[in-house]
C-alpha positions as CSV (number, residue, x, y, z in Angstrom):
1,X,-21.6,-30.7,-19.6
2,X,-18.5,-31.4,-21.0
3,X,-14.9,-29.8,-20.3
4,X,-11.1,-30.2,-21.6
5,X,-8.0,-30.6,-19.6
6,X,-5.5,-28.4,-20.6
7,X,-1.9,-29.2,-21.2
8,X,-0.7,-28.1,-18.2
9,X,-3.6,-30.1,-16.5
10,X,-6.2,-27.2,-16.1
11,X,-9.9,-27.7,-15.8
12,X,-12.3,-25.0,-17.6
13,X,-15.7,-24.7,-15.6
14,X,-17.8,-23.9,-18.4
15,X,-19.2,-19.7,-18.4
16,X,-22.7,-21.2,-17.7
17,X,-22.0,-22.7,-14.3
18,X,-19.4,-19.5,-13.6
19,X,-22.3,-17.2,-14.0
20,X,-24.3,-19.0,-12.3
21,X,-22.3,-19.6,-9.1
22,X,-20.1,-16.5,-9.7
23,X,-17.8,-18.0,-9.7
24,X,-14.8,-15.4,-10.5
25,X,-10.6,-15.2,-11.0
26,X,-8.5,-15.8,-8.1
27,X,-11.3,-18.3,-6.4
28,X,-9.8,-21.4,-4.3
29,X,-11.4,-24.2,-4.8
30,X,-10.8,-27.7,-2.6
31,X,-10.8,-31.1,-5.0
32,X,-11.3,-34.3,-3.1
33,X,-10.7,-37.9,-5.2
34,X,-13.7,-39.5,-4.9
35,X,-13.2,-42.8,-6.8
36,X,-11.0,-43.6,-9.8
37,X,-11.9,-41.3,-12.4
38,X,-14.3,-39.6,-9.9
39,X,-13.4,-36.0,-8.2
40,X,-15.3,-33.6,-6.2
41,X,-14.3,-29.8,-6.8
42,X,-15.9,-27.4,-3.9
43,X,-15.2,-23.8,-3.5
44,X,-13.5,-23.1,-0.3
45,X,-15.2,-19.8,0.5
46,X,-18.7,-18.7,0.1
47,X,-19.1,-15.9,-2.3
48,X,-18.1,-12.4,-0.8
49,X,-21.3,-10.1,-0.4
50,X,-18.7,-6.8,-0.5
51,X,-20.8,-3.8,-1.3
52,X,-24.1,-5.1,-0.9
53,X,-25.0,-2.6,1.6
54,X,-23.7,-0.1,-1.0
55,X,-26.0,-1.8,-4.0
56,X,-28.9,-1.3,-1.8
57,X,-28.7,2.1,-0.3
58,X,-28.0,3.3,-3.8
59,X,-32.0,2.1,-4.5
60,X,-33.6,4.9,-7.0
61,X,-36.5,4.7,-5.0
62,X,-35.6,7.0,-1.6
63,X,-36.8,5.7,1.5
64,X,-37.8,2.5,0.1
65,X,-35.0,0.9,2.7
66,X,-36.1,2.2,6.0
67,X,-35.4,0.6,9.2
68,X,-38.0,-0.9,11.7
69,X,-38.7,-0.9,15.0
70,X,-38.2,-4.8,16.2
71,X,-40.5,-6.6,18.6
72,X,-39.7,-8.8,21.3
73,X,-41.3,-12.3,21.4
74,X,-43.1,-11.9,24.6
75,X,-45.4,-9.1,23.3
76,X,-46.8,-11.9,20.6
């Protein structure tokens, strides 16, 4: 896929691979020179998982997240 530097030297990550990744406003991201004309661009954290617990106690379906009794390995 292709991308434009800017004028003042900003790289656009095309909507398709931000959606993918979520990839959103205010990320850091670590860019490593690989070769001449060759870059690597990693993002420096992991993608938060805030409010997850939230999105899945607030299930429609009541009961549906329940929690269950764990068993040790030496019953097995």
């Amino acid at each position: 896929m292709k991308t434009t530097i800017s004028s003042k030297g900003q790289i656009v990550l095309p909507a398709e691979f931000r959606q993918m990744d979520r990839v959103e406003p205010g990320q850091s991201f670590e860019i490593e020179r690989l070769d001449r004309g060759d870059y690597r661009l990693v993002r420096s954290t992991p993608p938060p998982n805030d409010g997850l617990i939230d999105l899945l106690l607030a299930c429609p379906v009541k009961g549906y997240f329940v929690p269950i009794e764990s068993e040790s390995t030496d019953t097995l």
